[in-house]
Structures are given as C-alpha cells and as structure tokens.
N, C-alpha and C positions, 0 to 999 in steps of 0.2 A: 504493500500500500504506500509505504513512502516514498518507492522508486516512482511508484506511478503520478502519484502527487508532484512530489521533483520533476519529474518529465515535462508534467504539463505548466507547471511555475514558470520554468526552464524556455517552454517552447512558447509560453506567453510571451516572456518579455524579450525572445529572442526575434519575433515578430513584428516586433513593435519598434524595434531598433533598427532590424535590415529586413531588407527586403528580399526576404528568403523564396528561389524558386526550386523545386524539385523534377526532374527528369527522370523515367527509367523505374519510378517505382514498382511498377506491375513486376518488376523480375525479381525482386525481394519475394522467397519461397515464403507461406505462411505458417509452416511448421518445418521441423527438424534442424541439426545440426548445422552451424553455418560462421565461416569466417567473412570477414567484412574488412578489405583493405581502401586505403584509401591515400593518397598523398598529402602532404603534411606541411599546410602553410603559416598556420597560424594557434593559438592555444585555444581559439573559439570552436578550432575543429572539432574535437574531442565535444562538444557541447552541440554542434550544432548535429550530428550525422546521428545519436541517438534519440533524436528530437524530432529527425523524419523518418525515421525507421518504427515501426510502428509495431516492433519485438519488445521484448525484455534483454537488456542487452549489457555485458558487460566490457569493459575497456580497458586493454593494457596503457598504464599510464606512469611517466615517471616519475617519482621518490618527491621530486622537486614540486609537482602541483599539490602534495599533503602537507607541506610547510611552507608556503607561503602568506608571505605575513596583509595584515588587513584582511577590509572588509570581502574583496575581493578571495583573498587568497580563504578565507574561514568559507565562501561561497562553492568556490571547488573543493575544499575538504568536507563538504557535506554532500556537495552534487557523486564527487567520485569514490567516496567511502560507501557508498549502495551503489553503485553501478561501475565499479575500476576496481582493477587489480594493481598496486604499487608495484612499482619495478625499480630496483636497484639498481642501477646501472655499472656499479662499484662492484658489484660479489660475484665471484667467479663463480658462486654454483646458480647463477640466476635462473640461466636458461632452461635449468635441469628441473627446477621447482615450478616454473612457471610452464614447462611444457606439461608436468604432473597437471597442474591445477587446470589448464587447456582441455585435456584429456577428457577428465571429469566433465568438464563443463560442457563440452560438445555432446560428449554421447547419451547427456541426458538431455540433447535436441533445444540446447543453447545458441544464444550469439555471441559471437567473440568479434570485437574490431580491433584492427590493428594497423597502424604506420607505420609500415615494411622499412621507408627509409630511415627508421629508429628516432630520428628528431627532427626541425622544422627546415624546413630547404631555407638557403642564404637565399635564395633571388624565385622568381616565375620560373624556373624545371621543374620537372620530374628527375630524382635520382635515386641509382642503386638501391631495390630491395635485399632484406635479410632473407638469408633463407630457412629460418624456424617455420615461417609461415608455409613454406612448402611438404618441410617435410611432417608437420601437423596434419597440412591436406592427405599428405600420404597415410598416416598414421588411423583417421578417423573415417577415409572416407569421405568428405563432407563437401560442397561445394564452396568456391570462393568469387565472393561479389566484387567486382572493382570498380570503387568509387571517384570521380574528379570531383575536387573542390576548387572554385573559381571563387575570384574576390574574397575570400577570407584574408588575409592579408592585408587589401588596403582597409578591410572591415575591421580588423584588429593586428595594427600594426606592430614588431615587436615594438618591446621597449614603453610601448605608451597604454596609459590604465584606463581610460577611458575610449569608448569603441567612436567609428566613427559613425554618426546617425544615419541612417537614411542609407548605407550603402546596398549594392547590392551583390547576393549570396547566389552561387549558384552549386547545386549539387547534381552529377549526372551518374545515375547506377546504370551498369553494363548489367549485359547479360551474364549466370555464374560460369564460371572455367572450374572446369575440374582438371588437377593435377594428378599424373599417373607414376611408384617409384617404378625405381628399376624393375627389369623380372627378374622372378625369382630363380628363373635358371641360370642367373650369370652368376660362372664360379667365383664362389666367397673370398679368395684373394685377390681379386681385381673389383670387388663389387661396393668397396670403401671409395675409392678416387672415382667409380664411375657412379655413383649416388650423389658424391658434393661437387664434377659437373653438371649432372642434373638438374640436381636442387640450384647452382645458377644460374643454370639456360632458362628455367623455369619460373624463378624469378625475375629475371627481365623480362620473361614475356610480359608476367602479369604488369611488371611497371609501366612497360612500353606500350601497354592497353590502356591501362588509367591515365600516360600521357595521351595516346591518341583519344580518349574521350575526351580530354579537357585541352586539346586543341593546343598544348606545350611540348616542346623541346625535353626531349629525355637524355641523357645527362650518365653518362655508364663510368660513374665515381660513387663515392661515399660521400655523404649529404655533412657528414662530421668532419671530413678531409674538405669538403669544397668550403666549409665555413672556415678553416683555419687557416684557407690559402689567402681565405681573402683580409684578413685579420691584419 
C-alpha cells in the first residue's frame, strides 16, 4: 500500500512539473518476470520510469541516493526504500548479492529496472552496458524491455536541486528482447571466454537498441571512463 500510494504522490507531482509523454506502453507484459533497462541521464530517471510503468517494480539504485542530505534527498530515501535495492558500488561481493536478490525477485514474476551503463552519461549518448543484466536474462529466462529516456536531463540537470518546470519528458519502451546463453554443448573449457563475449555482444545490442529508440549516438566506452576523460 505505500509503494502504491508513493507511486501515485510521485506521479502526481511529477506531472505537474514536466510534461511527461509515454511511447510503447502496450509492450510492457502484464504479468510475469521482467527486466527493464533503460539509459541513464539524469536522477529523475529512477523516478520517472516506475511512474509509467504500471507494475510493482523495484530499482537497482546506488548507496548515494539513501544519504543524501535534505529535503530532497529524505524524498528519495522514502521513495527508494519501498521500491530500490541499494547498491554499493564499493564491495566487491556486490554483484554476487545483488544477482541473489534478482533471482528471487524475478521468479516470483517481478520487475526489476536497471541502468546497464551503471551511472549517468556525461553528455546526450548512449554508453556501454554491464553485462549482469544479460547474464540475469540468461539465468531467469525473462524478457528484457529497453527503455529511451529523452529530456531528463535538461529536466533535471546535474548539479542543480530544483527541476526545470514545464520541461518536457519523453519515455519510448521497445518491444522485449530476449537474451539466449551459450549452448550447452560447448565444451566447459572454452565455455568461460565464450559466455563473457557473449554476454558483450549482447549487451551492446541491447544498448545500441535503447540508442536507436531515443534517436542518440551510442558510445562503445564506459559511461565512468567517459566522465573522467572529461574531468
């Protein structure tokens, strides 16, 4: 009941700010298991993509939006504490814990979203997805949504606390991809290096889909590396 309540809080006054359009919803499945990627411009995102999805859904999200200070930041520690998973960026066993808790959640015909390229792109690309997301796909079975987000960004630009009114939001869901692992006949000592090219080709594809929805330049770096080049 509070996520549902929050939801709608959320999607009131997110309304009311921008001028939120949605695309593509009829392909959001209405039951079952289901990853949700999406590119990652801005920290509205995380806010905006469970707001038109019209699931129970929850969000990988990082360590940083649970302490941040103000009014603000007490808003996403309430919004993402019912619907986020914290992510540590820092702990070497993250991935291991967080693909556990994936697990669970999918196969009990959840939503999971995720922003493959792990943080917010320096500029308008798409870049390099991770590939946990893939091999999830593999693991669960599940289909995977890919989402473009347009205008978040000048709608909530970094750095500044207050959003800009009136902008406008555009969210475009693709049709779902399903990811296939290796076979299972390939002999088990060559079947390690041929899973993690996989799991890359497989990831750009889906990147390179979520760019071609949102009509951007995809970008085959890491979204962490092109922020420090530019630094």
């Amino acid at each position: 009941m509070t996520y549902w309540f929050l939801r709608r809080l959320i999607g009131f006054l997110l309304r009311r700010v921008f001028d939120i359009e949605v695309r593509g919803l009829e392909n959001v499945p209405a039951a079952g298991g289901l990853l949700v990627a999406a590119n990652h411009q801005a920290v509205v995102d995380s806010f905006v993509i469970p707001v038109v999805i019209r699931r129970r859904f929850t969000f990988l999200a990082k360590m940083e939006y649970f302490n941040a200070p103000g009014f603000v930041g007490w808003l996403k520690r309430k919004f993402f504490s019912i619907g986020a998973v914290p992510v540590d960026r820092n702990d070497p066993h993250a991935n291991v814990k967080i693909a556990e808790l994936m697990l669970g959640i999918l196969k009990e015909g959840g939503v999971i979203g995720i922003h493959p390229e792990g943080t917010r792109a320096p500029d308008a690309h798409v870049y390099r997805g991770k590939g946990g997301i893939i091999e999830t796909a593999w693991n669960t079975g599940v289909p995977v949504i890919p989402i473009a987000l347009l205008g978040t960004r000048d709608a909530n630009p970094p750095g500044r606390i207050l959003p800009r009114f009136g902008s406008k939001v555009i969210v475009i869901i693709g049709e779902p991809m399903w990811f296939s692992p290796p076979s299972p006949h390939v002999p088990p000592l060559i079947d390690r290096p041929l899973a993690s090219r996989l799991r890359r080709v497989q990831a750009r594809e889906l990147m390179e889909r979520i760019a071609e929805l949102a009509g951007l330049q995809y970008v085959d770096i890491d979204a962490r590396k092109a922020k420090e080049a530019l630094m």
